[in-house]
C-alpha positions in Angstrom: 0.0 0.0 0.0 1.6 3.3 -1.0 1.3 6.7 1.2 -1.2 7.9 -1.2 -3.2 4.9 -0.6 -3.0 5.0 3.4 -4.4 8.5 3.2 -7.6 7.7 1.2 -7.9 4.5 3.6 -7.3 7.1 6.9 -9.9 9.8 4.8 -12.4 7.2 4.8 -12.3 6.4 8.4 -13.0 9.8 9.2 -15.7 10.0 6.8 -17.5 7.2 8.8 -16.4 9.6 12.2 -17.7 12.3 10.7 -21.0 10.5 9.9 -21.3 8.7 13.1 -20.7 12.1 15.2 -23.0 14.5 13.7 -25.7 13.2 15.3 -24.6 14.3 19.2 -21.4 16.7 18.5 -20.6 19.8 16.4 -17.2 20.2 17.7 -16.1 16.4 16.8 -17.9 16.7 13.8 -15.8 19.9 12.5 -12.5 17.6 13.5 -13.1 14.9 11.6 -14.4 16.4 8.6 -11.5 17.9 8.8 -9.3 15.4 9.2 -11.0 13.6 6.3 -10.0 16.9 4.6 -6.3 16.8 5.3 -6.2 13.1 4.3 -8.2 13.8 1.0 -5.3 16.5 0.1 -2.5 14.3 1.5 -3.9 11.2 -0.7 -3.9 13.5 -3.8 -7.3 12.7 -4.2 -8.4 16.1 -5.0 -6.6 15.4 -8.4 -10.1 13.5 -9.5 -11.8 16.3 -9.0 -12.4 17.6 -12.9 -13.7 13.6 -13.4 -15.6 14.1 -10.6 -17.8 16.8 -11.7 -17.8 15.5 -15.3 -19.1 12.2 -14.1 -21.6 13.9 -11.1 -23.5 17.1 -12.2 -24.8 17.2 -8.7 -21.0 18.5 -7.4 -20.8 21.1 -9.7 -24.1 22.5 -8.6 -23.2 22.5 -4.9 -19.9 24.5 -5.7 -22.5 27.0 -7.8 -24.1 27.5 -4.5 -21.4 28.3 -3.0 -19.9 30.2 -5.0 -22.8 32.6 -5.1 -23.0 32.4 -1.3 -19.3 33.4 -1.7 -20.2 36.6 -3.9 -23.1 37.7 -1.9 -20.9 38.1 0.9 -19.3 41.3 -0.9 -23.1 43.3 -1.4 -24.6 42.0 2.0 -25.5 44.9 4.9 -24.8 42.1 7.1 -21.6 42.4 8.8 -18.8 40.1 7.8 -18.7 38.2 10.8 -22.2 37.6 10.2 -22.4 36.5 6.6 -19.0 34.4 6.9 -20.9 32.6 9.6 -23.9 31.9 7.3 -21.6 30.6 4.2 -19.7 28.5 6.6 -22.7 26.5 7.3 -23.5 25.8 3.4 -20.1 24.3 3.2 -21.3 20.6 3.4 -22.4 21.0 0.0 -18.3 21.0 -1.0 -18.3 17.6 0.9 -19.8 16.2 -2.5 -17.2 16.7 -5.0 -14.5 15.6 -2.0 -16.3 12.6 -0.5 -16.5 11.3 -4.1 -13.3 11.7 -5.1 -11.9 10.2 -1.9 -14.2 7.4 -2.3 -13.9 6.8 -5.8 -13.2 3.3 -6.3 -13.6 2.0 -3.3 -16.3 -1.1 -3.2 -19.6 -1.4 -1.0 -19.1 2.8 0.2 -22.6 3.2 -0.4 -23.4 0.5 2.3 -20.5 1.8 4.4 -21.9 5.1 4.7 -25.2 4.5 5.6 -24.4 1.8 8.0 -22.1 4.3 9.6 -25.0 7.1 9.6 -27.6 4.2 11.2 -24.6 3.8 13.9 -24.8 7.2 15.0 -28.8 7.1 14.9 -28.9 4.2 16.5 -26.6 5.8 19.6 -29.2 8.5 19.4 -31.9 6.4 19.4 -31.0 4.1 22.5 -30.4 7.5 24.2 -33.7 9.4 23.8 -35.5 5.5 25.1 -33.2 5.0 28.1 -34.6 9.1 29.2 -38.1 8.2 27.9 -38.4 5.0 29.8 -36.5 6.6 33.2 -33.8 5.1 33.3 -31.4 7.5 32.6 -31.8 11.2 33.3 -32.4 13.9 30.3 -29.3 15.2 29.1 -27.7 17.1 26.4 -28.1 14.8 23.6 -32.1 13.6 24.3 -32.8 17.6 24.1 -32.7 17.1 20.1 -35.0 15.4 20.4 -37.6 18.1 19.6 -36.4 19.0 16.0 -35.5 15.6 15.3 -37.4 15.1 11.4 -34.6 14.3 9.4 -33.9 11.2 11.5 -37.4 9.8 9.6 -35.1 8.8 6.9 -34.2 5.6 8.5 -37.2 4.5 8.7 -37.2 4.2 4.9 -33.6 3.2 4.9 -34.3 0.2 7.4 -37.5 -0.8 5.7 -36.0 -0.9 2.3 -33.1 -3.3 3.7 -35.9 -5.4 4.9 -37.6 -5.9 1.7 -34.2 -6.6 -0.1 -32.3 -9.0 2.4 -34.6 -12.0 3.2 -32.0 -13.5 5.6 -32.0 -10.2 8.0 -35.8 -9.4 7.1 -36.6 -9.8 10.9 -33.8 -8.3 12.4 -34.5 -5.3 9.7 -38.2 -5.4 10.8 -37.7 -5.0 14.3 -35.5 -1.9 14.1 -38.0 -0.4 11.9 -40.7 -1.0 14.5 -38.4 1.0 17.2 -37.9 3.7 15.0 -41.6 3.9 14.5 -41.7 4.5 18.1 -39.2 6.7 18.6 -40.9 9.0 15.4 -44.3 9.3 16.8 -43.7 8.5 20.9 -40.4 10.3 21.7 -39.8 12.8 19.1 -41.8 15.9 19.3 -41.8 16.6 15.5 -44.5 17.9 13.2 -42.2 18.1 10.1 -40.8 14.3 10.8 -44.2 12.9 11.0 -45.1 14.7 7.6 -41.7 13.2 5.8 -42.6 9.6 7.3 -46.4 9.7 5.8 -44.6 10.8 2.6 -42.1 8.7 2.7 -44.2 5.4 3.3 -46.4 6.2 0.0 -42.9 6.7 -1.6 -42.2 3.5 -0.2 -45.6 1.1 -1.4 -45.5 3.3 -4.8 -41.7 2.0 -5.0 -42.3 -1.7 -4.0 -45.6 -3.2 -4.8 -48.0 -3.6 -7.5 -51.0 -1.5 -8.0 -53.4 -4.5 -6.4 -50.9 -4.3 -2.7 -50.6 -0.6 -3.2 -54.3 -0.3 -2.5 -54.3 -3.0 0.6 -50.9 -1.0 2.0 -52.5 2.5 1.6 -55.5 1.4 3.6 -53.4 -0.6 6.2 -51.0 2.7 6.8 -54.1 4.4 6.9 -55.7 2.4 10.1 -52.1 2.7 11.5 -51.4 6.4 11.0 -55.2 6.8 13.3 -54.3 4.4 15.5 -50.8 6.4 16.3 -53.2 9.5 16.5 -55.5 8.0 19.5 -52.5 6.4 21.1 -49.7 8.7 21.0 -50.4 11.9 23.0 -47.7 14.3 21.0 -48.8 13.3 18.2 -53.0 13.9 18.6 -51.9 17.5 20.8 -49.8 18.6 18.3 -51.5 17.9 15.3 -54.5 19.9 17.5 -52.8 22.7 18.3 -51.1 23.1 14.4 -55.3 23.3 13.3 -56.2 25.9 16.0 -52.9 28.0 15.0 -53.9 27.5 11.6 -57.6 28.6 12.4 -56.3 31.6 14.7 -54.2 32.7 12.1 -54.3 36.6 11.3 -53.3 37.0 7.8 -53.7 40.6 7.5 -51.5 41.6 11.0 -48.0 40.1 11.6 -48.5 39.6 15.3 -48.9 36.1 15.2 -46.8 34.1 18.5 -47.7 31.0 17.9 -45.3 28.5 15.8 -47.2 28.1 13.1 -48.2 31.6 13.0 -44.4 32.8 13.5 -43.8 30.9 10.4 -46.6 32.3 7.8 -45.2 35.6 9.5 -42.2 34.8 8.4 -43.2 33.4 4.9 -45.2 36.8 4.1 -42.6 39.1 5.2 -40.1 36.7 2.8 -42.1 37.2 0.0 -42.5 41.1 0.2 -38.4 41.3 0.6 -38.0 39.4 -2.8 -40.3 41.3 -4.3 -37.7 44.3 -3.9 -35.0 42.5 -4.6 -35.7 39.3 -6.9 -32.4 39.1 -8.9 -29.6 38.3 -6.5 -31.4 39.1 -3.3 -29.9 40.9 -0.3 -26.9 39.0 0.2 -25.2 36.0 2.5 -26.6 36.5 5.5 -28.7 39.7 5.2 -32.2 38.0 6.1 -32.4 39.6 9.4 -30.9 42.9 8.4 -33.2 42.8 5.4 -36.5 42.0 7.6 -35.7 45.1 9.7 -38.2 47.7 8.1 -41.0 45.4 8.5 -40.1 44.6 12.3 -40.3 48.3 13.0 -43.7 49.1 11.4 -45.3 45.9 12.6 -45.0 43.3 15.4 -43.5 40.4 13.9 -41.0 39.0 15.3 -37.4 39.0 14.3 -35.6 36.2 12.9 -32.3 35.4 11.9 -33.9 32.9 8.7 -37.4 32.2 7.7 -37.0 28.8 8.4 -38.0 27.9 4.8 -34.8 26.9 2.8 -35.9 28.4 -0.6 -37.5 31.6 0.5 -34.1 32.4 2.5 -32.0 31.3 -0.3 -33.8 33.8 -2.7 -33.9 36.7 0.1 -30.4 35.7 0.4 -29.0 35.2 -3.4 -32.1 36.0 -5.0 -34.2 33.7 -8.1 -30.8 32.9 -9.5 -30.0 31.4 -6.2 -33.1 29.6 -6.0 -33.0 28.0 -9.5 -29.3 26.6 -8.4 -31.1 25.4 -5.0 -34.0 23.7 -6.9 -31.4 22.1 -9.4 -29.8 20.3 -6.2 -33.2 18.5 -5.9 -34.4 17.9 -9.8 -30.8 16.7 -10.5 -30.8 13.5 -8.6 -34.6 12.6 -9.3 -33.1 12.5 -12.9 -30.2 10.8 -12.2 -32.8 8.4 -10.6 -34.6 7.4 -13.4 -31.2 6.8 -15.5 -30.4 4.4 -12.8 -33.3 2.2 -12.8 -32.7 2.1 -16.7 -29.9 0.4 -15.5 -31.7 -2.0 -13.6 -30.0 -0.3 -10.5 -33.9 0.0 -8.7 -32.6 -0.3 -4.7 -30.2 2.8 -5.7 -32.6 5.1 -7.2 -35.6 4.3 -4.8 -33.2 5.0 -1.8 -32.4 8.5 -3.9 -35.6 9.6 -4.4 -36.3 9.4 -0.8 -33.3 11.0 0.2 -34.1 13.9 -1.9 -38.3 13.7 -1.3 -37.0 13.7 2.9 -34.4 17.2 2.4 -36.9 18.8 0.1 -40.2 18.3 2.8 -37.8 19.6 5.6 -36.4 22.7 3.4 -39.9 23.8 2.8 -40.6 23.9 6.4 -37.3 24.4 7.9 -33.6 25.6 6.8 -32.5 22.3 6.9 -29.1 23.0 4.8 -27.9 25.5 7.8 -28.8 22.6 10.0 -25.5 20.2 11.1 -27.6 17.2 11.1 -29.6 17.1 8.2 -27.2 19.0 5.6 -24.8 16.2 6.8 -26.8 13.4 6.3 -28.0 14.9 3.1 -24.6 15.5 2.0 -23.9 12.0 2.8 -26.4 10.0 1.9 -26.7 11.7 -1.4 -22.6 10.2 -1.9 -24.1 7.1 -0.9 -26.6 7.0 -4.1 -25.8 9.4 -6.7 -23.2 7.7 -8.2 -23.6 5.1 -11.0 -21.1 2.6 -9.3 -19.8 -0.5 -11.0 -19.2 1.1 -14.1 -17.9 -1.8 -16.1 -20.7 -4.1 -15.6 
């Protein structure tokens, strides 16, 4: 094995790192992404990089992003500091182009990656049931639990894993069932519950014939009320979201409640593009930006809209947006060339990962989030690809 060779292999370990520790650390996740960094330069790996985006459109789109992030740092009111801080947290989206080309032909990465992302959901997961059950007390890490969505994902992950390997189909099934659990009786998420009902017609549209999609459709159905009337989070949230919704002003901004903060939000978003639809206000100048409208009403203040595309486009503008929307209608595409290639388990797993992000972008930032702009990053490395080349 040559030096080269012992820093990819050393890169790839802290790949899995970083994959395993974004779920519970910020700080060790910085480390080892950046070790995996250091060892992607040291391998020469970043030589691939021209293949790389050649072969992957979807890399060449996140470094767009970026790059207009990058330029709307030097017209944003924001101060530096500030709009630094905001294009730091897009910088996942580079992780594409690098994780590929420190991955490139490596066998069985795809499976590597996600088993190391279930690892660190799984440490998650047996954390948030030892607090909910008592028999640990609440700590640090069981406090996520209340923005918790983009774990839904492994639901699908799990589920598909049981359909395609018979020999572990009950091993499979019974982690599905505790993540079930953990979705609707431990996690205090509107958004997650919303990607998992989406997700599971995804899921029967993906798997079974028209005949058991009807029969499946009708048996998530019972389930979904059943999870209403037994799980109490579930049937008082879902309560509360219709009063707010009900309650809703639309003509005052003075809304406090979260749904109402939100359309708030939304509204004021809109009437910023309006005055600048082009490139927007700059990295970073949302708050700065919603100013005006915080004096003359009583919204409240945010630093982002916590809607992904409407702070992109305050942020970058349209031509921002159409670069965001690419990152999702990319990958669909690629996911129909891969089931032309009879590569179905691939494809189905990418259109989830991308149906999963764009849900929780259009109700949250998700991309300025560590967990889910990781695991997006990630998991799309995981499926993107055409792998196997030759065959």
């Amino acid at each position: 094995m040559t030096l080269s060779d012992k820093f990819q292999k050393y890169g790839i370990y802290a790949l899995y790192l970083t994959c395993i520790s974004c779920f519970f650390s910020s700080a060790l996740t910085a480390i080892f992404s950046i070790l995996m960094l250091v060892c992607w330069l040291a391998s020469g790996r970043f030589k691939n990089i021209p293949l790389i985006i050649k072969e992957n459109s979807l890399a060449l789109i996140g470094i767009v992003f970026c790059a207009l992030l990058l330029i709307g740092i030097v017209y944003s009111p924001a101060p530096l500091e500030v709009s630094l801080d905001f294009f730091k947290k897009y910088r996942v989206l580079l992780y594409i182009p690098i994780v590929l080309s420190l991955t490139k032909g490596k066998p069985n990465m795809a499976r590597n990656i996600v088993n190391a992302l279930l690892f660190g959901y799984l440490l998650v997961l047996v954390n948030d049931s030892l607090v909910d059950f008592g028999l640990i007390s609440m700590n640090k890490l069981a406090f996520k639990r209340y923005g918790g969505g983009f774990l839904v994902i492994f639901a699908y992950l799990v589920m598909q894993r049981a359909i395609l390997e018979k020999n572990c189909r009950f091993l499979w099934g019974g982690f599905f069932l505790a993540i079930s659990y953990h979705i609707f009786f431990i996690l205090k998420t509107r958004t997650g519950w919303l990607i998992f009902i989406a997700l599971t017609v995804l899921f029967i549209f993906q798997y079974f014939s028209i005949k058991k999609q009807l029969i499946f459709y009708l048996v998530s159905l019972c389930l979904l009320i059943g999870v209403f009337y037994t799980s109490h989070s579930v049937r008082s949230s879902v309560i509360v979201t219709i009063q707010n919704l009900q309650n809703y002003d639309m003509e005052n901004y003075n809304s406090r409640t979260s749904v109402g903060l939100r359309l708030d939000w939304y509204k004021s978003s809109v009437q910023l593009i309006k005055e600048k639809p082009v490139f927007g206000y700059g990295t970073g100048a949302y708050e700065i930006a919603q100013k005006p409208i915080v004096e003359r009403t009583s919204i409240a203040p945010a630093t982002d809209p916590h809607n992904e595309f409407l702070l992109t486009t305050v942020q970058i503008g349209l031509v921002g947006l159409a670069v965001l929307l690419a990152l999702f209608i990319d990958p669909i595409l690629r996911s129909f060339k891969l089931i032309r290639r009879k590569e179905e388990a691939q494809a189905f797993a990418l259109q989830a990962t991308v149906l999963f992000l764009f849900i929780g972008c259009f109700l949250n930032s998700w991309l300025l989030s560590t967990i889910p702009s990781h695991m997006f990053a990630f998991l799309i490395v995981a499926f993107y690809p055409f792998r196997e080349l030759s065959r």
